[in-house]
HTML snippet that shows the backbone in 3Dmol.js (N, CA, C, O; Angstrom):
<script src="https://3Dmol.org/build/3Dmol-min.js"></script>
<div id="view" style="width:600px;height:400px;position:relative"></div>
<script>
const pdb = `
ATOM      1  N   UNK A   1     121.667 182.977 -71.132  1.00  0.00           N
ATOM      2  CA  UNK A   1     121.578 184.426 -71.290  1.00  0.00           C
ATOM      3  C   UNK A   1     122.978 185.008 -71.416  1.00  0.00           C
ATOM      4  O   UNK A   1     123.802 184.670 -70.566  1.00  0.00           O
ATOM      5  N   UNK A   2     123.368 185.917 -72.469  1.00  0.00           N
ATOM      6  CA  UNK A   2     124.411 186.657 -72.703  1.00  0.00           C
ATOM      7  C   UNK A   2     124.732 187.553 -71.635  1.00  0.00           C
ATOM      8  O   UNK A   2     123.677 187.514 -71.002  1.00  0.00           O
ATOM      9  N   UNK A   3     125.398 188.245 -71.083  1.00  0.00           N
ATOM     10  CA  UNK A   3     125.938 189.435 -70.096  1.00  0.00           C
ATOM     11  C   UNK A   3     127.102 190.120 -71.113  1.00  0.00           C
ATOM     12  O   UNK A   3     127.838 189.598 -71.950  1.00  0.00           O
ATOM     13  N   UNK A   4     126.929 191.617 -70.641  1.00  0.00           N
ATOM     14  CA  UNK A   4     128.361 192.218 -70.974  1.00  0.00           C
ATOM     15  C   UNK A   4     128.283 193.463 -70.349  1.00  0.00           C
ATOM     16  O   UNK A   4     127.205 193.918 -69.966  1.00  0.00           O
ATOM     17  N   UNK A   5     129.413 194.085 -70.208  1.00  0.00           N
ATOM     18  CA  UNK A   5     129.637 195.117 -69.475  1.00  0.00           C
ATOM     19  C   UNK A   5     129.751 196.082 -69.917  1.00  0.00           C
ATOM     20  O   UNK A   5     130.469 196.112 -70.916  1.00  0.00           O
ATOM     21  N   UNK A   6     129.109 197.441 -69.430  1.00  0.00           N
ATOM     22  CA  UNK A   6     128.938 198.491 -70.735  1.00  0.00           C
ATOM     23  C   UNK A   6     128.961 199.719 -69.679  1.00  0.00           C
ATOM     24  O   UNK A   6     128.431 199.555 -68.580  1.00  0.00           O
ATOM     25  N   UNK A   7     129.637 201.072 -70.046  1.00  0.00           N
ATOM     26  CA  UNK A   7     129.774 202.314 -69.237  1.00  0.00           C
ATOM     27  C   UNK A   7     129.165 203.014 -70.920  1.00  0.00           C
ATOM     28  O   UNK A   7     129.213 202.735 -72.118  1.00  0.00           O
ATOM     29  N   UNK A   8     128.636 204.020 -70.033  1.00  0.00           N
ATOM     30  CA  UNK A   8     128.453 205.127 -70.839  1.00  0.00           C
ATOM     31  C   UNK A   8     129.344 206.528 -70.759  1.00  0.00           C
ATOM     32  O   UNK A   8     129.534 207.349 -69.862  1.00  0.00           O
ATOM     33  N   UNK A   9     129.886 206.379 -72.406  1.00  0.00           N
ATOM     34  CA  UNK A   9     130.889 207.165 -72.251  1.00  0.00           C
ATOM     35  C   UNK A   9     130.839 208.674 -72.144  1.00  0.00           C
ATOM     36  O   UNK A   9     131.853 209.334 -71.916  1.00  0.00           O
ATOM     37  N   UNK A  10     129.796 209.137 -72.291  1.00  0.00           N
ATOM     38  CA  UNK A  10     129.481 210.508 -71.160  1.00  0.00           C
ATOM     39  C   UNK A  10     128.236 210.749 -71.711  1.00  0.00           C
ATOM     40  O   UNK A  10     127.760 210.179 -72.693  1.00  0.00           O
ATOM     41  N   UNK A  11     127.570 211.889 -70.827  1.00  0.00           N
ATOM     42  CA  UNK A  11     126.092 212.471 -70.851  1.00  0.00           C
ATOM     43  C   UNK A  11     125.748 213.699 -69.525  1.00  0.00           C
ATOM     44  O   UNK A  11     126.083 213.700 -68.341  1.00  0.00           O
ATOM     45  N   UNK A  12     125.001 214.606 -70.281  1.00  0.00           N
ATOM     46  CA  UNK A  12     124.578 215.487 -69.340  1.00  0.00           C
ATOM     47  C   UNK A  12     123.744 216.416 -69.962  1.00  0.00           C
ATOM     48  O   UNK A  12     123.219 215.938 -70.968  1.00  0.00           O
ATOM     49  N   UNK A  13     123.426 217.596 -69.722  1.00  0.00           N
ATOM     50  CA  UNK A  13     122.755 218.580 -70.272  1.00  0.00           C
ATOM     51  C   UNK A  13     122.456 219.532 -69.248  1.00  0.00           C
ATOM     52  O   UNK A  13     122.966 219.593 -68.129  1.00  0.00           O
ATOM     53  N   UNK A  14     121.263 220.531 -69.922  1.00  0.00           N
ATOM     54  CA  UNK A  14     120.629 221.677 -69.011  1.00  0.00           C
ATOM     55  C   UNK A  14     119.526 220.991 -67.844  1.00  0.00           C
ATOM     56  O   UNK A  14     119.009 219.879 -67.958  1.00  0.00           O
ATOM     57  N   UNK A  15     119.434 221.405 -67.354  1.00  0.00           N
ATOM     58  CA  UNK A  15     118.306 221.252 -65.660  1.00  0.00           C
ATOM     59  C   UNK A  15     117.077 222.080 -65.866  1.00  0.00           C
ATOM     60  O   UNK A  15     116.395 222.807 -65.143  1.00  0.00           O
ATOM     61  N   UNK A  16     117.033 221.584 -67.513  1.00  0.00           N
ATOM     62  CA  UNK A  16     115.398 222.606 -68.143  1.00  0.00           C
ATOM     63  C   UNK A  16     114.986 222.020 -68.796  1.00  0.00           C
ATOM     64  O   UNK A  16     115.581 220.990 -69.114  1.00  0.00           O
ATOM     65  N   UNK A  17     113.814 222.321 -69.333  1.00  0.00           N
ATOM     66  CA  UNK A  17     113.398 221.819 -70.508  1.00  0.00           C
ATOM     67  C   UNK A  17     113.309 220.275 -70.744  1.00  0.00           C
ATOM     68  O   UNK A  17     113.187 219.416 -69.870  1.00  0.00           O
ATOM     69  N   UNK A  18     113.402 220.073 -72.226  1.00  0.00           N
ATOM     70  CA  UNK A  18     113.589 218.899 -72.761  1.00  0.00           C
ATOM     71  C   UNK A  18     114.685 218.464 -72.394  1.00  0.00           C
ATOM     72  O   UNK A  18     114.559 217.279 -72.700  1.00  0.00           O
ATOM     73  N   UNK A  19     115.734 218.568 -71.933  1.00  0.00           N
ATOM     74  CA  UNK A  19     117.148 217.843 -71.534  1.00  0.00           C
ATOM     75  C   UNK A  19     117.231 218.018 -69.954  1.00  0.00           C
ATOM     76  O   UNK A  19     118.248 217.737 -69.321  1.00  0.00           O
ATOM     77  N   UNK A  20     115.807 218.617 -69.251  1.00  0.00           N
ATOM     78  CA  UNK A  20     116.206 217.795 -67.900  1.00  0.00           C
ATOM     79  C   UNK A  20     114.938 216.317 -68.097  1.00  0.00           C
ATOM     80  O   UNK A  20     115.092 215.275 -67.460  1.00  0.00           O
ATOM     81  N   UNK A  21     113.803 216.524 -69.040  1.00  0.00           N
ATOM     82  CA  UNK A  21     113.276 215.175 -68.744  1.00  0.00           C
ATOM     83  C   UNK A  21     113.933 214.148 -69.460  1.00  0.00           C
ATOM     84  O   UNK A  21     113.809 213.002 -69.030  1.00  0.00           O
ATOM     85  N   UNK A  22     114.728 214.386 -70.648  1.00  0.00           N
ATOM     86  CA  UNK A  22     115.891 213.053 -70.797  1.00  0.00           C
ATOM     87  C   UNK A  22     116.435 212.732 -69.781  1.00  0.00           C
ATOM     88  O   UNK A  22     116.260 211.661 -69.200  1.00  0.00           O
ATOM     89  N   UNK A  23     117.302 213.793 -69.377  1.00  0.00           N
ATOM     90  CA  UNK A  23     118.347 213.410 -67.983  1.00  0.00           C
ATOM     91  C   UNK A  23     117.443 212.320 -66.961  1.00  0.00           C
ATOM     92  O   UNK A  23     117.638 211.127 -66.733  1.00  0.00           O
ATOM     93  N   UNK A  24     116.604 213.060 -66.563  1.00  0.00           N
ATOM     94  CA  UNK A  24     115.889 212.005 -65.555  1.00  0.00           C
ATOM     95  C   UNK A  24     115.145 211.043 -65.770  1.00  0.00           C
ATOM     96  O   UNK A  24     114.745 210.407 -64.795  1.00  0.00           O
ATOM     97  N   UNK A  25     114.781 210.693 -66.974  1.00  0.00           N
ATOM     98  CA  UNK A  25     115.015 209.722 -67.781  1.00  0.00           C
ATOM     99  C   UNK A  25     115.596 208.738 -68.184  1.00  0.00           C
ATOM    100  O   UNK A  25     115.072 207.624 -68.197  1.00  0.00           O
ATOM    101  N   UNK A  26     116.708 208.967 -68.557  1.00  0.00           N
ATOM    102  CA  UNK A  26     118.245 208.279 -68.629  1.00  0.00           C
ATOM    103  C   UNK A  26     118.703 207.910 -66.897  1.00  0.00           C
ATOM    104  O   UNK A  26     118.893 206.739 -66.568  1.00  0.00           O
ATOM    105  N   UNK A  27     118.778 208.520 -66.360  1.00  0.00           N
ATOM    106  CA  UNK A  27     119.189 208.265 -64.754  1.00  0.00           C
ATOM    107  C   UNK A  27     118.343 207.224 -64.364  1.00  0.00           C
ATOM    108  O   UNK A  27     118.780 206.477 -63.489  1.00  0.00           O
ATOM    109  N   UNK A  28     116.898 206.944 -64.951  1.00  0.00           N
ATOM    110  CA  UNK A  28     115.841 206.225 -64.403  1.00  0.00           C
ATOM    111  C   UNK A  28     116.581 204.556 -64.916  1.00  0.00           C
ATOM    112  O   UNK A  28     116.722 203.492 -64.314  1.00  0.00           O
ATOM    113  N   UNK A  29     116.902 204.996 -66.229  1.00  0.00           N
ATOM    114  CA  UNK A  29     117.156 203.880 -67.032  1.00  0.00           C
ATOM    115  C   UNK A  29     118.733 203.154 -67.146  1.00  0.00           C
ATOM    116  O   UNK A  29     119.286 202.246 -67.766  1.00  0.00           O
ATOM    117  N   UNK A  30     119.035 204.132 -66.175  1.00  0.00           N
ATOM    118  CA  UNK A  30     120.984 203.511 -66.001  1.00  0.00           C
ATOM    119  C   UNK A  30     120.659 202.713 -64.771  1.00  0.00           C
ATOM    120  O   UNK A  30     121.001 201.541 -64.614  1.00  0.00           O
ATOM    121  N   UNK A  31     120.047 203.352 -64.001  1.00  0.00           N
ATOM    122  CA  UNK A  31     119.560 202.406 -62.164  1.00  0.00           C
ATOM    123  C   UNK A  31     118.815 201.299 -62.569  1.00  0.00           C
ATOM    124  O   UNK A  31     118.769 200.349 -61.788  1.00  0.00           O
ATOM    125  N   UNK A  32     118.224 201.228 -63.631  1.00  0.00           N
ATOM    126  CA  UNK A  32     117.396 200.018 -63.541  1.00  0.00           C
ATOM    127  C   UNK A  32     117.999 198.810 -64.244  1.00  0.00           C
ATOM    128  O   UNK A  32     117.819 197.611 -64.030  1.00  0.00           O
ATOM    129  N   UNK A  33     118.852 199.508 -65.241  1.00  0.00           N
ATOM    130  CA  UNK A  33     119.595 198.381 -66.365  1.00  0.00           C
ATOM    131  C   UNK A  33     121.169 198.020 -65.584  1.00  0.00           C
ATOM    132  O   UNK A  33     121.957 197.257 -66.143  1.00  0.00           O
ATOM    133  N   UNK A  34     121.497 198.672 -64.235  1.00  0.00           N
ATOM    134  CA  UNK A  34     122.224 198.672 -63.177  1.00  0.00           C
ATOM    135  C   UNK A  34     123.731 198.796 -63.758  1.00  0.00           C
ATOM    136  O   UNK A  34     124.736 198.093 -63.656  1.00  0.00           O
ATOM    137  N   UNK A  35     123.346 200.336 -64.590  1.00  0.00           N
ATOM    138  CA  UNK A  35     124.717 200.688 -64.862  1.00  0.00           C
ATOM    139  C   UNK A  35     125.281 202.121 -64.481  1.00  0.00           C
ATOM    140  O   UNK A  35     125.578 202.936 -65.355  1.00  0.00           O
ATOM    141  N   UNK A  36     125.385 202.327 -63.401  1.00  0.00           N
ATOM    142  CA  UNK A  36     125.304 203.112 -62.236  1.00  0.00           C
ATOM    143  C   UNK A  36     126.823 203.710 -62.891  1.00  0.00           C
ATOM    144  O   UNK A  36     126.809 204.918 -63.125  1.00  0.00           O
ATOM    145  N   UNK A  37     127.741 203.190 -63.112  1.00  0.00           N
ATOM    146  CA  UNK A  37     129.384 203.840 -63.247  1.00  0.00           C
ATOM    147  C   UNK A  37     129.344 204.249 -64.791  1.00  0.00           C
ATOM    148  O   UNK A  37     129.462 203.444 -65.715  1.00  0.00           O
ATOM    149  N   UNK A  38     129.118 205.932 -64.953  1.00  0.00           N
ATOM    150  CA  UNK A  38     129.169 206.519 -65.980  1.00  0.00           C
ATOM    151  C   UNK A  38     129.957 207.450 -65.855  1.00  0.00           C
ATOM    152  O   UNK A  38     130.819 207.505 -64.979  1.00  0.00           O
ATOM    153  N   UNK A  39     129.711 208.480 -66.907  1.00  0.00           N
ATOM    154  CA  UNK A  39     130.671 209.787 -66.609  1.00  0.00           C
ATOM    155  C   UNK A  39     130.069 210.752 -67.082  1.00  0.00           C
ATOM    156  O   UNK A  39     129.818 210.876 -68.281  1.00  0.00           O
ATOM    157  N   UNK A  40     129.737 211.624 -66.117  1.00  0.00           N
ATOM    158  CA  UNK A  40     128.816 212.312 -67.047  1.00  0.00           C
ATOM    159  C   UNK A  40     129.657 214.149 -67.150  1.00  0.00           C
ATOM    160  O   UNK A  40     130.694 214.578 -66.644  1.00  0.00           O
ATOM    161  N   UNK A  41     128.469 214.899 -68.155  1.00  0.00           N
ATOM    162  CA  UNK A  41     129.721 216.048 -68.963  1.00  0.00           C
ATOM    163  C   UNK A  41     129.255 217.100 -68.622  1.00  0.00           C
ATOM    164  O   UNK A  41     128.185 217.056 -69.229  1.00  0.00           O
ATOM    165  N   UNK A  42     129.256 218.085 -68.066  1.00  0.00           N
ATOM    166  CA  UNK A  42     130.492 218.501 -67.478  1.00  0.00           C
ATOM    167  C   UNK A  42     131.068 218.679 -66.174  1.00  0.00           C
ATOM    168  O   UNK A  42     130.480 218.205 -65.202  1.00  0.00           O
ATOM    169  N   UNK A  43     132.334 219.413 -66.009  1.00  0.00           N
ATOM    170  CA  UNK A  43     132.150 220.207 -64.721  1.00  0.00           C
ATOM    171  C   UNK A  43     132.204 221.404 -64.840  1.00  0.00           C
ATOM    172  O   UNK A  43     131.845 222.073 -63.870  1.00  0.00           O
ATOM    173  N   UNK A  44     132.786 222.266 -66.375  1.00  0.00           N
ATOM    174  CA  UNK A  44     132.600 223.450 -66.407  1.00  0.00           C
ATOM    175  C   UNK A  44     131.599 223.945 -66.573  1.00  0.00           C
ATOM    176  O   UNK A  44     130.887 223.394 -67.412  1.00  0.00           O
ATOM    177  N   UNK A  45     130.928 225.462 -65.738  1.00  0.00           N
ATOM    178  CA  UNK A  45     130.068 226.063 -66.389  1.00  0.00           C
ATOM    179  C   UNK A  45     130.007 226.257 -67.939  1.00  0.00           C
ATOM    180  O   UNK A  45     128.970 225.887 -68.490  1.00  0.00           O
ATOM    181  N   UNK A  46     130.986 226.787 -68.691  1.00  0.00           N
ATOM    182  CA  UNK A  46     131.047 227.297 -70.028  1.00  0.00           C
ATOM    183  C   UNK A  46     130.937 226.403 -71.135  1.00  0.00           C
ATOM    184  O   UNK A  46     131.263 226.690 -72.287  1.00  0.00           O
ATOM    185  N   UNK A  47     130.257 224.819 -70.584  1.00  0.00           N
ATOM    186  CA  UNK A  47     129.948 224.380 -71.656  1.00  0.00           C
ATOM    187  C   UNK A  47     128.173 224.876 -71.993  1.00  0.00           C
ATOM    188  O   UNK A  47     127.131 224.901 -71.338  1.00  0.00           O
ATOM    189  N   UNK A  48     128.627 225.248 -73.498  1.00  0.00           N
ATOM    190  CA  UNK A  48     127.435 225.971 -74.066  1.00  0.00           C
ATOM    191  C   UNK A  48     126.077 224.918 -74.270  1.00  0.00           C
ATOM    192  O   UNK A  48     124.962 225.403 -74.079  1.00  0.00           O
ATOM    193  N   UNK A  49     126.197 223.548 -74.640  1.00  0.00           N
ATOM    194  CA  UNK A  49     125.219 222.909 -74.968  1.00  0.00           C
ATOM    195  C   UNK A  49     124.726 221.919 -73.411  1.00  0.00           C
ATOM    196  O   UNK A  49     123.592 221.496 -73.186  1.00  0.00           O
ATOM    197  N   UNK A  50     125.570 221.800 -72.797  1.00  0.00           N
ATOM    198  CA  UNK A  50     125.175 221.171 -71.413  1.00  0.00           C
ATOM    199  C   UNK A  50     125.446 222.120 -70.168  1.00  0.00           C
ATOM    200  O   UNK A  50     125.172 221.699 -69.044  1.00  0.00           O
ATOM    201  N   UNK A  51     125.853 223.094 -70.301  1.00  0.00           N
ATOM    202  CA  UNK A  51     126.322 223.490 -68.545  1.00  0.00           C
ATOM    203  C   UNK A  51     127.158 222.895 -67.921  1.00  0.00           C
ATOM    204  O   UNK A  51     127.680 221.962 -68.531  1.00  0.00           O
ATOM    205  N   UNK A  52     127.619 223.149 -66.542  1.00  0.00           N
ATOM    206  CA  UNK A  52     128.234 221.863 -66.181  1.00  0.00           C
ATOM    207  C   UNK A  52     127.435 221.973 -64.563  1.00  0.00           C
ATOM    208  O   UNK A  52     126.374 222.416 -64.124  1.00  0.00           O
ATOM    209  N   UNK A  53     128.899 221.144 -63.920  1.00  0.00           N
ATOM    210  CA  UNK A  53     128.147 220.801 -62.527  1.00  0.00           C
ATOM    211  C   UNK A  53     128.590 221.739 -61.985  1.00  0.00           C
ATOM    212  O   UNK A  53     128.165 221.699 -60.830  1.00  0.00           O
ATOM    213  N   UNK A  54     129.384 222.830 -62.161  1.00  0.00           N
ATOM    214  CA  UNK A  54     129.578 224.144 -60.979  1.00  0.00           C
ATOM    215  C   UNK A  54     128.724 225.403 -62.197  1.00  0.00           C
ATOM    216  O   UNK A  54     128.668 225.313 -63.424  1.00  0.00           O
ATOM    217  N   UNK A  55     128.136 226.535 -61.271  1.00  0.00           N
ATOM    218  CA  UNK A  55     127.735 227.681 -62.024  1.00  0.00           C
ATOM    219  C   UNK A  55     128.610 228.548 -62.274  1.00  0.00           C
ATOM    220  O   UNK A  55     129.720 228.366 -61.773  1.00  0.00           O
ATOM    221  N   UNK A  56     128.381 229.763 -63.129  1.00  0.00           N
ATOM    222  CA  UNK A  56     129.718 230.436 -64.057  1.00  0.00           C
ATOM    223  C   UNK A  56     130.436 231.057 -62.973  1.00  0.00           C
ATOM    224  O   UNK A  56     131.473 231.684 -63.191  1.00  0.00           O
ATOM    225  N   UNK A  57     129.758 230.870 -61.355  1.00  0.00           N
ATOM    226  CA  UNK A  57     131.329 231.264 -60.964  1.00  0.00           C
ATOM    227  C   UNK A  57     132.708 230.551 -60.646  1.00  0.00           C
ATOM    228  O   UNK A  57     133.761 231.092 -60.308  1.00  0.00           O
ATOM    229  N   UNK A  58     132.410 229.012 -60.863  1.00  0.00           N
ATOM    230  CA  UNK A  58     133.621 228.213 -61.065  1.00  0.00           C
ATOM    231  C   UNK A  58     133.624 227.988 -59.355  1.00  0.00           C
ATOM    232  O   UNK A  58     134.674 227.647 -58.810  1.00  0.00           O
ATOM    233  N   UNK A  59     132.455 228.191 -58.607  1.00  0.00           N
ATOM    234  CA  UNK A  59     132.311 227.792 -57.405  1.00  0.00           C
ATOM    235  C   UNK A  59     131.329 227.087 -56.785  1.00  0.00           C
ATOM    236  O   UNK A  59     131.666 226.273 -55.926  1.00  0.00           O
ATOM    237  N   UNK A  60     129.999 227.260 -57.091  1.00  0.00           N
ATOM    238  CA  UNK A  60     128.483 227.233 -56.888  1.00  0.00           C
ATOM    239  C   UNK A  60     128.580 226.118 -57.580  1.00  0.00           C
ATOM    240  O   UNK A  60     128.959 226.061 -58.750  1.00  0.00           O
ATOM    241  N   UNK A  61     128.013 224.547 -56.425  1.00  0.00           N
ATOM    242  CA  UNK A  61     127.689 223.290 -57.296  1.00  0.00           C
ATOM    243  C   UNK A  61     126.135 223.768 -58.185  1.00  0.00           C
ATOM    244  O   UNK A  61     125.386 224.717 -57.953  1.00  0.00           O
ATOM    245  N   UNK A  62     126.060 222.883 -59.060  1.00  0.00           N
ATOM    246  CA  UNK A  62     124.572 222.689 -59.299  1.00  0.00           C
ATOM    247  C   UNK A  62     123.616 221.439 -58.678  1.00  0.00           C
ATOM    248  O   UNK A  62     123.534 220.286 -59.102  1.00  0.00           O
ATOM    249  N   UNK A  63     123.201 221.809 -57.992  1.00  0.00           N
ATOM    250  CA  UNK A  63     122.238 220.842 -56.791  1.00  0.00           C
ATOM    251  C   UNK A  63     121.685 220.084 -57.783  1.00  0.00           C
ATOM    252  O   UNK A  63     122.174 219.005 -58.119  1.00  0.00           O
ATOM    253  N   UNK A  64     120.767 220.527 -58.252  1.00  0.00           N
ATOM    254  CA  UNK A  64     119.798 219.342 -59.045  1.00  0.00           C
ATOM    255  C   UNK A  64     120.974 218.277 -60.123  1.00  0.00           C
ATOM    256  O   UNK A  64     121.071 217.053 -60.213  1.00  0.00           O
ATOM    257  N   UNK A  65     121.389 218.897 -60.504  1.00  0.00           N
ATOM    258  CA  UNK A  65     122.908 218.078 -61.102  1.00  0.00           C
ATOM    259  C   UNK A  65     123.017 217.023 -59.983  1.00  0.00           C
ATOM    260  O   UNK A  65     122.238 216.073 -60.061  1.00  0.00           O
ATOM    261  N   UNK A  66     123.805 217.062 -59.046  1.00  0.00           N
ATOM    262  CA  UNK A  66     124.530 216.578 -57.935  1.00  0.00           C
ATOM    263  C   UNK A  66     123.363 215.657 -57.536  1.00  0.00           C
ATOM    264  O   UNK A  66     123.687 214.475 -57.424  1.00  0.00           O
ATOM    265  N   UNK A  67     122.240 215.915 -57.328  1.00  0.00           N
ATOM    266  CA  UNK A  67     121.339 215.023 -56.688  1.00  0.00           C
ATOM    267  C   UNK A  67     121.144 214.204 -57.413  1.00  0.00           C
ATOM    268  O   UNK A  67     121.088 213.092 -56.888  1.00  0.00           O
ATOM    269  N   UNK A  68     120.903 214.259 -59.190  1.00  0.00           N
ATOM    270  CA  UNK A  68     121.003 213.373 -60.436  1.00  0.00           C
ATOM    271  C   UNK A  68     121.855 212.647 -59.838  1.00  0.00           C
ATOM    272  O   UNK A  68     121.281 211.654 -59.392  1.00  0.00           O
ATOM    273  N   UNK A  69     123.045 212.649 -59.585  1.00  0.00           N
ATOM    274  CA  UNK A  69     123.949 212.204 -59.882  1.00  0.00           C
ATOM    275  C   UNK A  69     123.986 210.813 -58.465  1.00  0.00           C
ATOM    276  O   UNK A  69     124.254 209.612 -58.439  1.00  0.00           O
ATOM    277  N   UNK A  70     123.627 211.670 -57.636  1.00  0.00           N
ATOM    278  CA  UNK A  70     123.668 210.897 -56.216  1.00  0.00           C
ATOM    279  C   UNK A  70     122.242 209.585 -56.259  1.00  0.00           C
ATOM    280  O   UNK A  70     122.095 208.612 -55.519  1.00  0.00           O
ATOM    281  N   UNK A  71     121.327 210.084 -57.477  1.00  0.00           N
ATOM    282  CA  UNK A  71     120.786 209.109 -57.342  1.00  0.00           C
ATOM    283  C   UNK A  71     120.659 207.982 -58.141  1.00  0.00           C
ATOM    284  O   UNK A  71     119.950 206.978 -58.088  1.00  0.00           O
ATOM    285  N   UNK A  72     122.103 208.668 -59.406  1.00  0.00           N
ATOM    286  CA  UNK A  72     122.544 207.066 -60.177  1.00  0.00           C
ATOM    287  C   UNK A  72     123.455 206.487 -59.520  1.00  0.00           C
ATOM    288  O   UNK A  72     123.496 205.263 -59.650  1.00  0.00           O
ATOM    289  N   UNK A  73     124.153 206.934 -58.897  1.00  0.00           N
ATOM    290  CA  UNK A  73     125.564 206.141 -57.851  1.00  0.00           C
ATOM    291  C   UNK A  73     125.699 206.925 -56.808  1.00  0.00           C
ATOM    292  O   UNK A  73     126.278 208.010 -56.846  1.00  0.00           O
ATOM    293  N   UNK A  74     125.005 206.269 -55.488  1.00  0.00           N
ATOM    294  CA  UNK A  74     124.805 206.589 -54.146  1.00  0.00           C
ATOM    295  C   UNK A  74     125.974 206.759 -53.438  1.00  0.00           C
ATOM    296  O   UNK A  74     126.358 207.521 -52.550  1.00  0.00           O
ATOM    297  N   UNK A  75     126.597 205.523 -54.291  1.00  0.00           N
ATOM    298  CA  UNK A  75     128.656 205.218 -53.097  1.00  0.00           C
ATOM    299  C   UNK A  75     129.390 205.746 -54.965  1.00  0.00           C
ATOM    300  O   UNK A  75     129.466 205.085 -56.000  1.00  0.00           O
ATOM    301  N   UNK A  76     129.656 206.693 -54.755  1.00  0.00           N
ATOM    302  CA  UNK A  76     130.858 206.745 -55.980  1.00  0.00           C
ATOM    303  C   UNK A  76     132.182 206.347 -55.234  1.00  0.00           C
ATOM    304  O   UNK A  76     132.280 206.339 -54.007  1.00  0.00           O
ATOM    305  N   UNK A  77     133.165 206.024 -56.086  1.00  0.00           N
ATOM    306  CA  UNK A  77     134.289 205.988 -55.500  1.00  0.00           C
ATOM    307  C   UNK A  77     134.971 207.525 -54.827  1.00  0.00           C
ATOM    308  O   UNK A  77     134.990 208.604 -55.419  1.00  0.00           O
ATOM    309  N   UNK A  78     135.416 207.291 -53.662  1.00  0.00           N
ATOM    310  CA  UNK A  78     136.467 208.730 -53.664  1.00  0.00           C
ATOM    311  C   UNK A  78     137.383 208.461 -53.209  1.00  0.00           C
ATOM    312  O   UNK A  78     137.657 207.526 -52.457  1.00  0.00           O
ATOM    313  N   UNK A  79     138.288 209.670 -53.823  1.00  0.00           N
ATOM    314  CA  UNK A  79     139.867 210.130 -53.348  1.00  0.00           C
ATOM    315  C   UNK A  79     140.160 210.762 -52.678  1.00  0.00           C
ATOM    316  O   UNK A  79     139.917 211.866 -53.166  1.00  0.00           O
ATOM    317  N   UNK A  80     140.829 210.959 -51.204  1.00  0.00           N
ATOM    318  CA  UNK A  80     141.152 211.986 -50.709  1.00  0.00           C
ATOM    319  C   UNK A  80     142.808 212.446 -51.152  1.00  0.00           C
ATOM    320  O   UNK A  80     143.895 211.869 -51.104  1.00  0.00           O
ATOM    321  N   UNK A  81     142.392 213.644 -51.548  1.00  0.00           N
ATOM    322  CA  UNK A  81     144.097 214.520 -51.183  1.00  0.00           C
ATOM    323  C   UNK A  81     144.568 214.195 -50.284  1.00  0.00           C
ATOM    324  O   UNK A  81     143.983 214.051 -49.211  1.00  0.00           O
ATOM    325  N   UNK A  82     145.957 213.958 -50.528  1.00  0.00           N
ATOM    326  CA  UNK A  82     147.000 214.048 -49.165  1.00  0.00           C
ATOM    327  C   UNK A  82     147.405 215.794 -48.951  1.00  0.00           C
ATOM    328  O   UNK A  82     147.653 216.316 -47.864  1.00  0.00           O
ATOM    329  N   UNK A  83     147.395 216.252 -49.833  1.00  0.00           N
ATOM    330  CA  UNK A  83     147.657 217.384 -50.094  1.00  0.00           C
ATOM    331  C   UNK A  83     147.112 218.383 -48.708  1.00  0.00           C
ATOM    332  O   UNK A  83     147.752 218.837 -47.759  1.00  0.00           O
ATOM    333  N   UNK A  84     145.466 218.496 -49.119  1.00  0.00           N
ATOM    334  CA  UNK A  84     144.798 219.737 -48.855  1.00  0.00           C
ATOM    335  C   UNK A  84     143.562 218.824 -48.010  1.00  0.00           C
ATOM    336  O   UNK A  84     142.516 219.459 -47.874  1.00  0.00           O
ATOM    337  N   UNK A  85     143.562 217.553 -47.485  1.00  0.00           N
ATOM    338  CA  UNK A  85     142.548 216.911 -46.837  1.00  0.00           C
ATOM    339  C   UNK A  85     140.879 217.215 -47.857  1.00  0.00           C
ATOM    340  O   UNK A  85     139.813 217.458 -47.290  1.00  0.00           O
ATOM    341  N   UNK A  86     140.984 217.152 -48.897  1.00  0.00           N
ATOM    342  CA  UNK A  86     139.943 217.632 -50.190  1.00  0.00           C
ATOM    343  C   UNK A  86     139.401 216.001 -50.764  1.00  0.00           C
ATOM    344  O   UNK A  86     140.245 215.281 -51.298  1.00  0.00           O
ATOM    345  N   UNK A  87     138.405 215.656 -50.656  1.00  0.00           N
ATOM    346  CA  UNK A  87     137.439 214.710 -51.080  1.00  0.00           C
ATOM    347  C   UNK A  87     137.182 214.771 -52.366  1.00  0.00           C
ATOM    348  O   UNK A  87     136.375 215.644 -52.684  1.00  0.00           O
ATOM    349  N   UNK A  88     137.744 213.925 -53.456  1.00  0.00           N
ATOM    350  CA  UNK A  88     137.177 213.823 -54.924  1.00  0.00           C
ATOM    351  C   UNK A  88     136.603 213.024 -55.389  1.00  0.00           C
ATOM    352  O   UNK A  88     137.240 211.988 -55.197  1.00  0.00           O
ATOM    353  N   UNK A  89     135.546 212.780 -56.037  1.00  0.00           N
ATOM    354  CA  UNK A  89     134.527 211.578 -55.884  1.00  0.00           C
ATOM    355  C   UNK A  89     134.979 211.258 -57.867  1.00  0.00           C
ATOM    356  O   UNK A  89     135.105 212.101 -58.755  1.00  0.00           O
ATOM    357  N   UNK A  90     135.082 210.103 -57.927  1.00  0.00           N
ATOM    358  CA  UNK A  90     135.429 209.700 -59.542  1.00  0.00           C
ATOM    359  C   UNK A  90     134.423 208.366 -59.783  1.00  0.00           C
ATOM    360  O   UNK A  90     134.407 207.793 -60.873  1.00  0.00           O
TER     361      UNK A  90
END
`;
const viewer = $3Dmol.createViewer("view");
viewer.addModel(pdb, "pdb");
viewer.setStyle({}, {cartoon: {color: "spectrum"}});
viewer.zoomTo();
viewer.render();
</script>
C-alpha cells in the first residue's frame, strides 16, 4: 500500500446554509482520512465569501467555527507569548 502526506491548503465558509453542511462534511472527512493539520480561512470577519473566526467586531469568536475546528484537531499546537502571557493555537 502507497502512503503520502497531504495538508489542506485552506478551507472555510459561512455557519449557514449549503457551506455549513460542506464544512461539516469536510471536518467529517479530514477526521476520518486522519488529516486533522489543516488551515483553515479565515480569521477576519470581512472576508465576504467565508466570514472568519472572529465577528465584525474584531473581538467576538465564532463558536460554531471554533467547535468545527476543535473537533478536527482536539490538541492543536500552541504558542505562548512571552510578551503578554497570550495562548496562540497554530
Amino acid at each position: 500500500t502507497k502512503t503520502a502526506a497531504i495538508t489542506v491548503g485552506e478551507w472555510g465558509g459561512q455557519m449557514s446554509g449549503s457551506d455549513e453542511v460542506w464544512m461539516n462534511a469536510f471536518a467529517n472527512y479530514l477526521v476520518e482520512i486522519d488529516a486533522q493539520d489543516n488551515w483553515f480561512w479565515c480569521v477576519n470577519p470581512d472576508s465576504g465569501d467565508t466570514g472568519g473566526l472572529l465577528e465584525n467586531d474584531w473581538k467576538t469568536p465564532v463558536i460554531p467555527k471554533l467547535d468545527l475546528l476543535q473537533f478536527v484537531q482536539p490538541n492543536p499546537t500552541k504558542v505562548s507569548s512571552m510578551n503578554n502571557n497570550r495562548i496562540i493555537c497554530v
